[in-house]
N, CA, C, O and CB atoms as a CASP TS submission, in Angstrom:
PFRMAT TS
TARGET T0000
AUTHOR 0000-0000-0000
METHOD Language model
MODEL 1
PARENT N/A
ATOM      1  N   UNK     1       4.369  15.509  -0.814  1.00  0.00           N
ATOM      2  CA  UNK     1       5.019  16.336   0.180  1.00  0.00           C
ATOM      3  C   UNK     1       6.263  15.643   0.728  1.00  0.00           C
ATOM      4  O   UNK     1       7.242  16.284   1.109  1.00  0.00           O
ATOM      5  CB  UNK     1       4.050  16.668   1.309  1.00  0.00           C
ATOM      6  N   UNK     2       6.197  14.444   0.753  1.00  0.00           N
ATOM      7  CA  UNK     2       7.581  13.609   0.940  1.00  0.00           C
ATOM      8  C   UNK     2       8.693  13.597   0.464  1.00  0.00           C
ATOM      9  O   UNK     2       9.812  13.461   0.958  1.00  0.00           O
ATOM     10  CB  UNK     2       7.532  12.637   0.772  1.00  0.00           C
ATOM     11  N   UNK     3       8.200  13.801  -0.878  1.00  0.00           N
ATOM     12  CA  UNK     3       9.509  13.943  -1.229  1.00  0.00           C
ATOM     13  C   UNK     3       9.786  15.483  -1.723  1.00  0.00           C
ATOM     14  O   UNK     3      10.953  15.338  -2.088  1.00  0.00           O
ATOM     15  CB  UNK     3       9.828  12.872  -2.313  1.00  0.00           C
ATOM     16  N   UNK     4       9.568  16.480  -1.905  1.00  0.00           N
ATOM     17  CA  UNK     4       9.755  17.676  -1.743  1.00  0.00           C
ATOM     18  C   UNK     4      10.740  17.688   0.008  1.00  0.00           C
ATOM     19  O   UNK     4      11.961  17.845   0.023  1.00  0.00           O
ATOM     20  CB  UNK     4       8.109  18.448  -1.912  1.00  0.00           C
ATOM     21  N   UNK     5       9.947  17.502   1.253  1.00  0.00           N
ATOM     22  CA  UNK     5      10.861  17.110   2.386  1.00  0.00           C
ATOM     23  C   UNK     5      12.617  16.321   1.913  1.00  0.00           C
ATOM     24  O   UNK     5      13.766  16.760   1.866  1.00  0.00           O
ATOM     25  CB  UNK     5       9.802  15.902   3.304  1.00  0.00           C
ATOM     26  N   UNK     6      11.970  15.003   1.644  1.00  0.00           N
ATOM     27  CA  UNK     6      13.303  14.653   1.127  1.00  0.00           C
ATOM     28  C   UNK     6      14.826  15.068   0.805  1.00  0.00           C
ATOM     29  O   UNK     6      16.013  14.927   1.098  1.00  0.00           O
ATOM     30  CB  UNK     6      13.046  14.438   0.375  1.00  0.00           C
ATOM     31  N   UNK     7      13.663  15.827  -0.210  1.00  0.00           N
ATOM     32  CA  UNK     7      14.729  16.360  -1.208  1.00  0.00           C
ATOM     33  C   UNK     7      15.361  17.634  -0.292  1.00  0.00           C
ATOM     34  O   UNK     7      16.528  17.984  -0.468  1.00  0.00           O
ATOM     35  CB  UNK     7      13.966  16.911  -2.863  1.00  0.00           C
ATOM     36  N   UNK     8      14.512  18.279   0.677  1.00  0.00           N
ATOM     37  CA  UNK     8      15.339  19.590   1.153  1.00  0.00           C
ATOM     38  C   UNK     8      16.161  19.154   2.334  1.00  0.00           C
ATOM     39  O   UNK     8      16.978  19.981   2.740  1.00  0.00           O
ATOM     40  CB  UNK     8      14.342  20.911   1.623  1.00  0.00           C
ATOM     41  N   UNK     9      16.084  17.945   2.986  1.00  0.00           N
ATOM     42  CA  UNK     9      16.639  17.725   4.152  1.00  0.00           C
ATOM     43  C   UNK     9      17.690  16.473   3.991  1.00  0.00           C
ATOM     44  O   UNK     9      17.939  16.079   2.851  1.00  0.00           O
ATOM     45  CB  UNK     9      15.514  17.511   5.172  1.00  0.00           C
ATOM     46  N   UNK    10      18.222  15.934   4.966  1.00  0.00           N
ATOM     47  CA  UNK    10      18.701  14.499   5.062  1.00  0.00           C
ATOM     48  C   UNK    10      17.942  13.645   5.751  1.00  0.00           C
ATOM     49  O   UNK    10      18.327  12.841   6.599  1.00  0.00           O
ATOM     50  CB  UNK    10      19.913  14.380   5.616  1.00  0.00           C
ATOM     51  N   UNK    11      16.601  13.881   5.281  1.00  0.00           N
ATOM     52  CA  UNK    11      15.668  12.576   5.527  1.00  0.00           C
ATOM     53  C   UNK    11      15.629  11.513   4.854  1.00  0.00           C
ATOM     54  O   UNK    11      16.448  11.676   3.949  1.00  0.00           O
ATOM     55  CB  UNK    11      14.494  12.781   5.481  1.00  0.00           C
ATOM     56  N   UNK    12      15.170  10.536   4.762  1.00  0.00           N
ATOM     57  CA  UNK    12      14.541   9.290   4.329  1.00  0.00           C
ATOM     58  C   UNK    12      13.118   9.469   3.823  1.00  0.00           C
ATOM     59  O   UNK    12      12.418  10.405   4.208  1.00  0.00           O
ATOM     60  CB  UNK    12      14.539   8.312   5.456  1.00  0.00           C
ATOM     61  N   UNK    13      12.647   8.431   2.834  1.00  0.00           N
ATOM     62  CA  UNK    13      11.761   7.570   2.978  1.00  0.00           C
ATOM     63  C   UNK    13      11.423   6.830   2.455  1.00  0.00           C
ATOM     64  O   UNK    13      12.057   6.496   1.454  1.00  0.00           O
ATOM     65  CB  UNK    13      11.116   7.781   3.130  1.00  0.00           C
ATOM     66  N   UNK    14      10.273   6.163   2.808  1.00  0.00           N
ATOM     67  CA  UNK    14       9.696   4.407   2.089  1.00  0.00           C
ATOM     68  C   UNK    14       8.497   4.890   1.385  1.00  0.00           C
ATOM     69  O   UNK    14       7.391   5.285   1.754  1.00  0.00           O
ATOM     70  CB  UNK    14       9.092   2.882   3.451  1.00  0.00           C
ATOM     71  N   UNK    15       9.167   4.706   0.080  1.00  0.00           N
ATOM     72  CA  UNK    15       7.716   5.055  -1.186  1.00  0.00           C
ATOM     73  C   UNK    15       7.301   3.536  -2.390  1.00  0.00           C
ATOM     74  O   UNK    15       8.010   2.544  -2.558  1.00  0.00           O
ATOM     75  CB  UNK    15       8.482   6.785  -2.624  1.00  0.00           C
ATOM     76  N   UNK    16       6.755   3.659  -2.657  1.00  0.00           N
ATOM     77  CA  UNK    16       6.582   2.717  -3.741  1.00  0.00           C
ATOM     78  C   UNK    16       7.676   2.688  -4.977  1.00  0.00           C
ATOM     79  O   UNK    16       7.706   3.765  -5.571  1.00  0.00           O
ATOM     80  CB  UNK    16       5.233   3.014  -4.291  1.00  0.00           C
ATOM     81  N   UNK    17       8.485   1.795  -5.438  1.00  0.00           N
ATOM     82  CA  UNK    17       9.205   1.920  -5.849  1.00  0.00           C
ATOM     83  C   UNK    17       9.089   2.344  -7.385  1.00  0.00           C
ATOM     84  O   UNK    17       9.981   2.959  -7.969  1.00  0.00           O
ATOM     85  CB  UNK    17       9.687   1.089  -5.437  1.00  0.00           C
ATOM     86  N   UNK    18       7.731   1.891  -8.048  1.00  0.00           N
ATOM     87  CA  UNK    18       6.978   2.989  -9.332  1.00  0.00           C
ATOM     88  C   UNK    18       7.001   4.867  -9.037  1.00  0.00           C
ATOM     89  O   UNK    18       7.242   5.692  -9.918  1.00  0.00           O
ATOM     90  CB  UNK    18       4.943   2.486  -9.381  1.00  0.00           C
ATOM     91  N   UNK    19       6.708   5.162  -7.691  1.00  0.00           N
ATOM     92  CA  UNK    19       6.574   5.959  -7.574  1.00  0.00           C
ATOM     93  C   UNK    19       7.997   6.885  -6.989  1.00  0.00           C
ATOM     94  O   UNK    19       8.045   8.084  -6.716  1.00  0.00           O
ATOM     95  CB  UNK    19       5.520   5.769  -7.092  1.00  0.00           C
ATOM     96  N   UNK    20       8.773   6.148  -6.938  1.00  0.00           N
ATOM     97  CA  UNK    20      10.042   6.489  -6.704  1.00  0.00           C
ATOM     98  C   UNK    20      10.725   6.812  -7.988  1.00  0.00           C
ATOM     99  O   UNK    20      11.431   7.797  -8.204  1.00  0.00           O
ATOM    100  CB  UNK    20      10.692   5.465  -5.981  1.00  0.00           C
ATOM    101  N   UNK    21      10.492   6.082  -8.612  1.00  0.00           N
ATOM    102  CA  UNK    21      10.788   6.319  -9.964  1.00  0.00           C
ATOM    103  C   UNK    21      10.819   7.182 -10.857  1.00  0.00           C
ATOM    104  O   UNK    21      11.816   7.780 -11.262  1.00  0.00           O
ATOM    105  CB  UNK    21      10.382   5.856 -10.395  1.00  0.00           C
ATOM    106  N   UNK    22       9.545   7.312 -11.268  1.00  0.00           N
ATOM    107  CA  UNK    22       8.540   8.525 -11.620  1.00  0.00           C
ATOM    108  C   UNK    22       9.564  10.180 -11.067  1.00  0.00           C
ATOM    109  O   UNK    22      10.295  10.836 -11.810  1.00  0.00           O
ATOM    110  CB  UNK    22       6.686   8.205 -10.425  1.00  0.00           C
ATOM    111  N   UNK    23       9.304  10.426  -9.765  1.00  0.00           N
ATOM    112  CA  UNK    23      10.051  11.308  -9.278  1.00  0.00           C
ATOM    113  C   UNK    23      11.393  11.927  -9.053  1.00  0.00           C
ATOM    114  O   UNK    23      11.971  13.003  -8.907  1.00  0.00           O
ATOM    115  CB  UNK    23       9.810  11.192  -8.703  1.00  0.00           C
ATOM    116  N   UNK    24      11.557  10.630  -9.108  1.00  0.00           N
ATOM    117  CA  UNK    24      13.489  10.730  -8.989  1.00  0.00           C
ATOM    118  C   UNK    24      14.001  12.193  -8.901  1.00  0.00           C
ATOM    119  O   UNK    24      14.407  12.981  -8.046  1.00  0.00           O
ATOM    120  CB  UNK    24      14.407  10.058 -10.587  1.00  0.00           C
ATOM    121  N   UNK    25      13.750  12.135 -10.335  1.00  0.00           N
ATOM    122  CA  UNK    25      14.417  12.824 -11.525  1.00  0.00           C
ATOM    123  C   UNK    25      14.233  14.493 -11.201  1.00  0.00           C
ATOM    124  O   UNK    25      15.003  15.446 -11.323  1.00  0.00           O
ATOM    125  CB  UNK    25      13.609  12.310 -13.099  1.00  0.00           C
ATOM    126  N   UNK    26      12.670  14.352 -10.676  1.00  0.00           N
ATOM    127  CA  UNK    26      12.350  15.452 -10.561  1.00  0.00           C
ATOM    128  C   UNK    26      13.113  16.414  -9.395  1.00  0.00           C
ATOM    129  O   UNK    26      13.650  17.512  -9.534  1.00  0.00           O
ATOM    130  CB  UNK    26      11.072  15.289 -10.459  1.00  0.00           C
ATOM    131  N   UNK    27      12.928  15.466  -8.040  1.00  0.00           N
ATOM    132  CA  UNK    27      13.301  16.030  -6.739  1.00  0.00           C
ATOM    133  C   UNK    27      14.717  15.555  -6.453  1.00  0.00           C
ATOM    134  O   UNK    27      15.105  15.142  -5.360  1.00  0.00           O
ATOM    135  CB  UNK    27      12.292  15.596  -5.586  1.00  0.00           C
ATOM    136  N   UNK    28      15.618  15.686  -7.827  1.00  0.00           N
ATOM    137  CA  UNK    28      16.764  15.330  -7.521  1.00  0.00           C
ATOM    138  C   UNK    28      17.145  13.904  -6.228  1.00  0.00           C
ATOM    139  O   UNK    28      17.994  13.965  -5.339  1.00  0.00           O
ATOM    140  CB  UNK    28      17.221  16.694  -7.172  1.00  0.00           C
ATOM    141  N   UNK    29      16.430  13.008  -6.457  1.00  0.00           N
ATOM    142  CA  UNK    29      16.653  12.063  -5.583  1.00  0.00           C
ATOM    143  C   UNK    29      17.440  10.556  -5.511  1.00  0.00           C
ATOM    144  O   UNK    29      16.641   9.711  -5.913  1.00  0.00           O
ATOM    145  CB  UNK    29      15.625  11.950  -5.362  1.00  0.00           C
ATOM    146  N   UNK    30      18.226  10.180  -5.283  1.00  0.00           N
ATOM    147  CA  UNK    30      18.436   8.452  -5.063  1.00  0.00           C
ATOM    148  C   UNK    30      17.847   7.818  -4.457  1.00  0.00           C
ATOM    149  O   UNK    30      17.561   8.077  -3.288  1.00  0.00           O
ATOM    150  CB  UNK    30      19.402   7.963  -4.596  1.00  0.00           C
ATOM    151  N   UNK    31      17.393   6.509  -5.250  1.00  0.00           N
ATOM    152  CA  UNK    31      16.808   5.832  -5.275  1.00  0.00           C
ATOM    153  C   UNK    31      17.402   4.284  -4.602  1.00  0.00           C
ATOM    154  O   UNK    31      18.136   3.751  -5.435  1.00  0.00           O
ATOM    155  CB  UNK    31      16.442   6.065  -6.416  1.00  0.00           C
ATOM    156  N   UNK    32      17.297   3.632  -3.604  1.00  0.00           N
ATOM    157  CA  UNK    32      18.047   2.789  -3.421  1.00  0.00           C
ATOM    158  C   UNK    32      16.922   1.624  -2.801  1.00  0.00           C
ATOM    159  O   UNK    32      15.815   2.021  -2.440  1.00  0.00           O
ATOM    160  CB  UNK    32      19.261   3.330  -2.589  1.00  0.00           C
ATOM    161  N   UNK    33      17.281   0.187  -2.709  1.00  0.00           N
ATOM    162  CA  UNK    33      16.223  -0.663  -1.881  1.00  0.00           C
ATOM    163  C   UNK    33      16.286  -0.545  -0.246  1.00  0.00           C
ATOM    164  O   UNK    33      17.262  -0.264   0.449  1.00  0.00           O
ATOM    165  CB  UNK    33      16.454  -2.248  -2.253  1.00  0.00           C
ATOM    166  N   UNK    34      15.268  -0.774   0.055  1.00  0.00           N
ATOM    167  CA  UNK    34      14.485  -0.563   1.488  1.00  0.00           C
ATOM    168  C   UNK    34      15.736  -2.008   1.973  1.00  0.00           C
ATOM    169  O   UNK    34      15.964  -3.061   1.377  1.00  0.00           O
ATOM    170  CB  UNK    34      12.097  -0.929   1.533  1.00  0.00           C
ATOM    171  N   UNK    35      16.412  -1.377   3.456  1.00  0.00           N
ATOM    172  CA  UNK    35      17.368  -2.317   3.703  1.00  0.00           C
ATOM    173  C   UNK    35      16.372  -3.377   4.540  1.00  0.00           C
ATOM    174  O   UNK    35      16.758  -3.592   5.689  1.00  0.00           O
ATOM    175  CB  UNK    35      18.757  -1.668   4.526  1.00  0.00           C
ATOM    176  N   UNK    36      15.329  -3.966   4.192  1.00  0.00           N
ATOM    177  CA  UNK    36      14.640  -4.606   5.270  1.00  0.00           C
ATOM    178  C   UNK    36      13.640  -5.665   4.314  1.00  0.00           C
ATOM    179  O   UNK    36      13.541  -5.409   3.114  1.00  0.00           O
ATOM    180  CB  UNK    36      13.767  -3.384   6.347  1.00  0.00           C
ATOM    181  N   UNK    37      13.123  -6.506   4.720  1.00  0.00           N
ATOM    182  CA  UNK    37      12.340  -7.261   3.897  1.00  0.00           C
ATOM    183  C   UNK    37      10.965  -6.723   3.990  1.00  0.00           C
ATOM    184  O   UNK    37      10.509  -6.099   4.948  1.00  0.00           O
ATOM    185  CB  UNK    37      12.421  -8.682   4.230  1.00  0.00           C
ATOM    186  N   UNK    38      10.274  -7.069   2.753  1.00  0.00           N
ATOM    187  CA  UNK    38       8.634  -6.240   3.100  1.00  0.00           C
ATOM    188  C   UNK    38       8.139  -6.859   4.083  1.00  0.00           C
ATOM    189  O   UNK    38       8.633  -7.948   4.376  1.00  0.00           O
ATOM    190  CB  UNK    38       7.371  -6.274   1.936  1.00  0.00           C
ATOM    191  N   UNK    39       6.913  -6.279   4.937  1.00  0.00           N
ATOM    192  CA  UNK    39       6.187  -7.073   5.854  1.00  0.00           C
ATOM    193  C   UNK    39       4.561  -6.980   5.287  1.00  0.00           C
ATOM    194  O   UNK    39       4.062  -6.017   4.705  1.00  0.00           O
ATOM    195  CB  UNK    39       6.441  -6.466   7.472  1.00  0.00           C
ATOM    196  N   UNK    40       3.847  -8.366   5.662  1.00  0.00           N
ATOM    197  CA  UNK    40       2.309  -7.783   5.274  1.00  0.00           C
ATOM    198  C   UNK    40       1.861  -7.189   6.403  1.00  0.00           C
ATOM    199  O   UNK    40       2.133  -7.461   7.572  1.00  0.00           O
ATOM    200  CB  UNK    40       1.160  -8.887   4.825  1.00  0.00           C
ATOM    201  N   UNK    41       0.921  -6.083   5.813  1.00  0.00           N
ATOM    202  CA  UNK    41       0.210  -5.439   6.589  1.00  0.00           C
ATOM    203  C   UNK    41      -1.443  -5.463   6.521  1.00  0.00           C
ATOM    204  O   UNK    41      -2.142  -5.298   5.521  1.00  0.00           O
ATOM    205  CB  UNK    41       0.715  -4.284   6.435  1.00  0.00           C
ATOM    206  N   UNK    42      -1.823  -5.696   7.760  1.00  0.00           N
ATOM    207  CA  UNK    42      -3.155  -5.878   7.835  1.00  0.00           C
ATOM    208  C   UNK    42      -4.183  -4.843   7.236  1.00  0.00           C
ATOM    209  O   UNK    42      -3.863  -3.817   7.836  1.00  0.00           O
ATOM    210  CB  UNK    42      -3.374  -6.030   9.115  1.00  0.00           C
ATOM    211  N   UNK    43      -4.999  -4.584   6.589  1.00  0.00           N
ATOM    212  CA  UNK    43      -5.839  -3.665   6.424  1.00  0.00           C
ATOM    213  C   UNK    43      -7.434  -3.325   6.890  1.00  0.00           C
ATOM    214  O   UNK    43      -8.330  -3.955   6.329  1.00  0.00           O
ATOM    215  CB  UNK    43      -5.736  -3.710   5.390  1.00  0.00           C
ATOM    216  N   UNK    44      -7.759  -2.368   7.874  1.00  0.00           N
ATOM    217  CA  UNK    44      -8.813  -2.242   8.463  1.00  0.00           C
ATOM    218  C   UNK    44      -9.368  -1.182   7.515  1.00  0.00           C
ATOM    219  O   UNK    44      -8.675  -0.267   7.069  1.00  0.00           O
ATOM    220  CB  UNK    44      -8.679  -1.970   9.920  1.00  0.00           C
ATOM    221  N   UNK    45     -11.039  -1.413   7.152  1.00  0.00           N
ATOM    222  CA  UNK    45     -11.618  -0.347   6.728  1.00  0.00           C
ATOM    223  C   UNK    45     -12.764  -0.185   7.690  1.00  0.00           C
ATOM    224  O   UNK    45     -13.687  -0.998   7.732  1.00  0.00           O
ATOM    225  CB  UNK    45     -11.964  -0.437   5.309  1.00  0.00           C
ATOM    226  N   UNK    46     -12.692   0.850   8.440  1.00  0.00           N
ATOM    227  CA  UNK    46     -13.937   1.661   9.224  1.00  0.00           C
ATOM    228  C   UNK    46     -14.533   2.822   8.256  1.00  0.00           C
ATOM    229  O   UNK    46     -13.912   3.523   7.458  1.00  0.00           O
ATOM    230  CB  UNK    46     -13.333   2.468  10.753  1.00  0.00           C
ATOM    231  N   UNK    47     -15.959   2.819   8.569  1.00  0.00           N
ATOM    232  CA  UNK    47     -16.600   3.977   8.027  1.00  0.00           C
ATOM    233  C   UNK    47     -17.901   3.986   9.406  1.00  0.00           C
ATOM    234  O   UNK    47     -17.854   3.259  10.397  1.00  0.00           O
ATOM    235  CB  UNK    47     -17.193   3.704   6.099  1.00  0.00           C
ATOM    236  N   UNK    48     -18.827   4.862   9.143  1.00  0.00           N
ATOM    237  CA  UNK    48     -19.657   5.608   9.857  1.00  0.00           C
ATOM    238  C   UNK    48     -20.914   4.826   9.769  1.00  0.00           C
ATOM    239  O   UNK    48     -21.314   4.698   8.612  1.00  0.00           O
ATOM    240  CB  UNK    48     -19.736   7.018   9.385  1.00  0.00           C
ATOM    241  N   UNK    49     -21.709   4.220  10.771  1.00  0.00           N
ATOM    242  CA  UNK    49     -23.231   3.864  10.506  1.00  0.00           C
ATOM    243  C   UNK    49     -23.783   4.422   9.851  1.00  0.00           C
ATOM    244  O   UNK    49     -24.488   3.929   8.970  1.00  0.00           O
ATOM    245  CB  UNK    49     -24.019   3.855  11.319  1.00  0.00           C
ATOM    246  N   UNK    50     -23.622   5.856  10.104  1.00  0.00           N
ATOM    247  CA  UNK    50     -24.639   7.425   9.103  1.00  0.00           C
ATOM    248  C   UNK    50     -24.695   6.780   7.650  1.00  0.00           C
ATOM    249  O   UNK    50     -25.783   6.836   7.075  1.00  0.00           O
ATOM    250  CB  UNK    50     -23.480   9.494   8.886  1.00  0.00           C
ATOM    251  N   UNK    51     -23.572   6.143   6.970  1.00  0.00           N
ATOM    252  CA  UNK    51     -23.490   5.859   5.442  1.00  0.00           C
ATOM    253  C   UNK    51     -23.758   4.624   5.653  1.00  0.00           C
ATOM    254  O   UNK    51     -24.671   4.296   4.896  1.00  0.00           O
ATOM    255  CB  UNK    51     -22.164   6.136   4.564  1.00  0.00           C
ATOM    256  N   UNK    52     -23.422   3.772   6.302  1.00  0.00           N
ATOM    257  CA  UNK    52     -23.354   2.601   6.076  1.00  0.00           C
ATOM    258  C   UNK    52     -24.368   1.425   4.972  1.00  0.00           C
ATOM    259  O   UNK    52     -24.151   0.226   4.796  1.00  0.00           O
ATOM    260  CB  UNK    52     -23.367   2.394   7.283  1.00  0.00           C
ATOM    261  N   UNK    53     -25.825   2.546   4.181  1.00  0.00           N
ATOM    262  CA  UNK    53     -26.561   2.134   3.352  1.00  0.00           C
ATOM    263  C   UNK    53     -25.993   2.919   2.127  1.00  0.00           C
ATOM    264  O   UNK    53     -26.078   2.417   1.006  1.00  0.00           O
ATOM    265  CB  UNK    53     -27.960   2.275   3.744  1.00  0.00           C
ATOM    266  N   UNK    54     -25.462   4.045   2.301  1.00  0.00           N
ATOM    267  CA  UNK    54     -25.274   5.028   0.916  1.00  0.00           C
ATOM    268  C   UNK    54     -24.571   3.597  -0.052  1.00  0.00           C
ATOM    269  O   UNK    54     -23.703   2.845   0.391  1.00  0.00           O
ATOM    270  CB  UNK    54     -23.838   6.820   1.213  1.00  0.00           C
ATOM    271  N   UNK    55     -25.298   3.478  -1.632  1.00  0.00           N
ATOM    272  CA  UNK    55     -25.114   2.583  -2.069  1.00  0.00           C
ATOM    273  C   UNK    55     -23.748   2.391  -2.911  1.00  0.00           C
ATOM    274  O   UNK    55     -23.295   1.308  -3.281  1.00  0.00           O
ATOM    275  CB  UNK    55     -26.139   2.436  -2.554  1.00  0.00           C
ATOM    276  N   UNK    56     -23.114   3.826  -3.164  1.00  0.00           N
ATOM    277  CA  UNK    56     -21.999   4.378  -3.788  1.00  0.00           C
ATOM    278  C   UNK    56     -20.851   3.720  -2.698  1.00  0.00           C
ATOM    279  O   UNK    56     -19.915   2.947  -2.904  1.00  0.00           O
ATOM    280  CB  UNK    56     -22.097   6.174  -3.936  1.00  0.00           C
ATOM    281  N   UNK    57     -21.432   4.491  -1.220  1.00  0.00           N
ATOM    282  CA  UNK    57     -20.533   3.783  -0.504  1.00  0.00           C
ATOM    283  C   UNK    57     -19.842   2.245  -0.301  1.00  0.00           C
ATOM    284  O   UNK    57     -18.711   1.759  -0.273  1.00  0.00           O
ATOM    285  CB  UNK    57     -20.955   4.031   0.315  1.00  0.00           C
ATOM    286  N   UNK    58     -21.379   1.749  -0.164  1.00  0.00           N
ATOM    287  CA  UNK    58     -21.287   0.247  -0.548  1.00  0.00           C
ATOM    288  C   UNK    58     -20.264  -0.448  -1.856  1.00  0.00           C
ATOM    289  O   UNK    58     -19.528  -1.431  -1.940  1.00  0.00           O
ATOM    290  CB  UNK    58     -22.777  -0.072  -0.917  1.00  0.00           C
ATOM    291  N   UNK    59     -20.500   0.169  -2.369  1.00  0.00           N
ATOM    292  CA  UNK    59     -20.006  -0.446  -3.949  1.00  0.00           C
ATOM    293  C   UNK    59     -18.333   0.125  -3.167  1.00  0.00           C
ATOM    294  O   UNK    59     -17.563  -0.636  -2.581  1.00  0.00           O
ATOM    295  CB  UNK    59     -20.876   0.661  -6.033  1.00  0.00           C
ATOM    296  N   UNK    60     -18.158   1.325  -3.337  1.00  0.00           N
ATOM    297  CA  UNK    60     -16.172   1.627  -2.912  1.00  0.00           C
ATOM    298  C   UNK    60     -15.997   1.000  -1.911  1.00  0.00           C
ATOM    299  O   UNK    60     -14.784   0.902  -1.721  1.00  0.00           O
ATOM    300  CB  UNK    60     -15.470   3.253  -2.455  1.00  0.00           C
ATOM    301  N   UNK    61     -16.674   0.419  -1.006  1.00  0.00           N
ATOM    302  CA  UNK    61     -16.248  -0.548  -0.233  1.00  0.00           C
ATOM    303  C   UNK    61     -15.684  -2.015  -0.808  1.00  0.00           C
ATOM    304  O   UNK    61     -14.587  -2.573  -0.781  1.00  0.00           O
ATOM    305  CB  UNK    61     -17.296  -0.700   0.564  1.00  0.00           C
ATOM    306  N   UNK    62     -16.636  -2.256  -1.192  1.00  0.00           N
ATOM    307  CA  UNK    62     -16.415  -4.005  -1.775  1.00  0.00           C
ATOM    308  C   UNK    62     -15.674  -3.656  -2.789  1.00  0.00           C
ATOM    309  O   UNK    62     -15.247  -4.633  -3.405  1.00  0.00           O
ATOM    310  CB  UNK    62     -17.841  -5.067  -2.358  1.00  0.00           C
ATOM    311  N   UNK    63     -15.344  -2.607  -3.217  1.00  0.00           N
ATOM    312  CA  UNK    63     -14.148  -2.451  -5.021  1.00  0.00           C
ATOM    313  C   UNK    63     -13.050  -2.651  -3.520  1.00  0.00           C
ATOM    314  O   UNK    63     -12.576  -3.785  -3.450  1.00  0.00           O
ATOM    315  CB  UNK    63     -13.988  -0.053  -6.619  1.00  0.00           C
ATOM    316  N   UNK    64     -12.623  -1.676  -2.353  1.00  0.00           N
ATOM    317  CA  UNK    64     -11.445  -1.537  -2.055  1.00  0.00           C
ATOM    318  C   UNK    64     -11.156  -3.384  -0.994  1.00  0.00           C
ATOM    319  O   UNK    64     -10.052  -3.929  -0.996  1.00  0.00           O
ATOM    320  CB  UNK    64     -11.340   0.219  -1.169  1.00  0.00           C
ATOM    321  N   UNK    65     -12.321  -3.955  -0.278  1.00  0.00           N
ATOM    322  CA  UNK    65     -12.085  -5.392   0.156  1.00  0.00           C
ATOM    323  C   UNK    65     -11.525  -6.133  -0.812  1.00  0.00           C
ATOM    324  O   UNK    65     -10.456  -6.688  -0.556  1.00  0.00           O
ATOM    325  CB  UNK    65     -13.252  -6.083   0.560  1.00  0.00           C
ATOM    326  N   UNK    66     -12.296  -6.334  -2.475  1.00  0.00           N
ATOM    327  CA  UNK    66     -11.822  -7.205  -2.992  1.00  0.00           C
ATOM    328  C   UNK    66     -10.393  -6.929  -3.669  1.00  0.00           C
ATOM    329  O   UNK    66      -9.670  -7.894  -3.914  1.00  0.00           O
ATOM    330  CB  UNK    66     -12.752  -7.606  -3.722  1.00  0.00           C
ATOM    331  N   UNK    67      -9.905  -5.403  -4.028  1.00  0.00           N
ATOM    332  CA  UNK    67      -8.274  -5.291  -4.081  1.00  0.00           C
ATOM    333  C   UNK    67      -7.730  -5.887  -3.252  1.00  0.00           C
ATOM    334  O   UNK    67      -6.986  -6.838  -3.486  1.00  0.00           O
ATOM    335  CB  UNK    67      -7.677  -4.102  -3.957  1.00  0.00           C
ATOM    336  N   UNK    68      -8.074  -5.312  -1.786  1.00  0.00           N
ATOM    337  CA  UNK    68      -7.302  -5.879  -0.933  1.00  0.00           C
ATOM    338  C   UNK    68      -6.893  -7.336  -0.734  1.00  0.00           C
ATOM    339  O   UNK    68      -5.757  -7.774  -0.555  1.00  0.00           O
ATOM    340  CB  UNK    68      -7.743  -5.527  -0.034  1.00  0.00           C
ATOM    341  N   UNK    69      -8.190  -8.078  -0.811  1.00  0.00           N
ATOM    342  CA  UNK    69      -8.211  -9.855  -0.970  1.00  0.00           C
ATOM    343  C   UNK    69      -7.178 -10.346  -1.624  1.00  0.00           C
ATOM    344  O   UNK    69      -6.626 -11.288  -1.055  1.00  0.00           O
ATOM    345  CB  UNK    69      -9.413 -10.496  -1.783  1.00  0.00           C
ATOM    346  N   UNK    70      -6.387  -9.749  -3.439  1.00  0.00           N
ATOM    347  CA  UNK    70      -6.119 -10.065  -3.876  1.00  0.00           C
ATOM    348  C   UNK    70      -4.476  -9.642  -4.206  1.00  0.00           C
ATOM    349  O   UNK    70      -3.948  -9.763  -5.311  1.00  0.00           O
ATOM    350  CB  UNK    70      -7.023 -10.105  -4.315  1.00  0.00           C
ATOM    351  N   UNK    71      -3.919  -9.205  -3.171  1.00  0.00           N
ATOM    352  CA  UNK    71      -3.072  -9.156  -2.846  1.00  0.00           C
ATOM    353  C   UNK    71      -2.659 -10.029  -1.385  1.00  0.00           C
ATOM    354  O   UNK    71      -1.515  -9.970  -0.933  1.00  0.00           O
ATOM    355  CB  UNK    71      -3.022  -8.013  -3.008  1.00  0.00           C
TER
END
């Protein structure tokens, strides 16, 4: 939806630059670097006590901690 916006207005925005890519072309867009240096960003994952045993849950949890770790 961002870039559909983009593309109809004189907005901005900050996308992944694979995924900037990818699109360009499509939503008639330029592509240019973010005038700013990256920053890290912290990542919180909350979920619900109600699941907190569902074992599926468990498992997409620890798949999305240990991505995260490794960045």
């Amino acid at each position: 939806a961002a870039l559909a916006i983009v593309a109809a207005t004189d907005l901005v925005t900050t996308i992944s630059a694979a995924f900037a890519a990818r699109f360009a072309d499509t939503f008639g867009l330029i592509v240019k670097p973010a005038p700013f240096a990256a920053v890290a960003l912290d990542v919180t994952l909350v979920w619900s006590h109600v699941r907190d045993a569902d074992p599926v849950l468990r498992w997409f949890r620890s798949v999305l901690a240990g991505t995260a770790a490794q960045s």
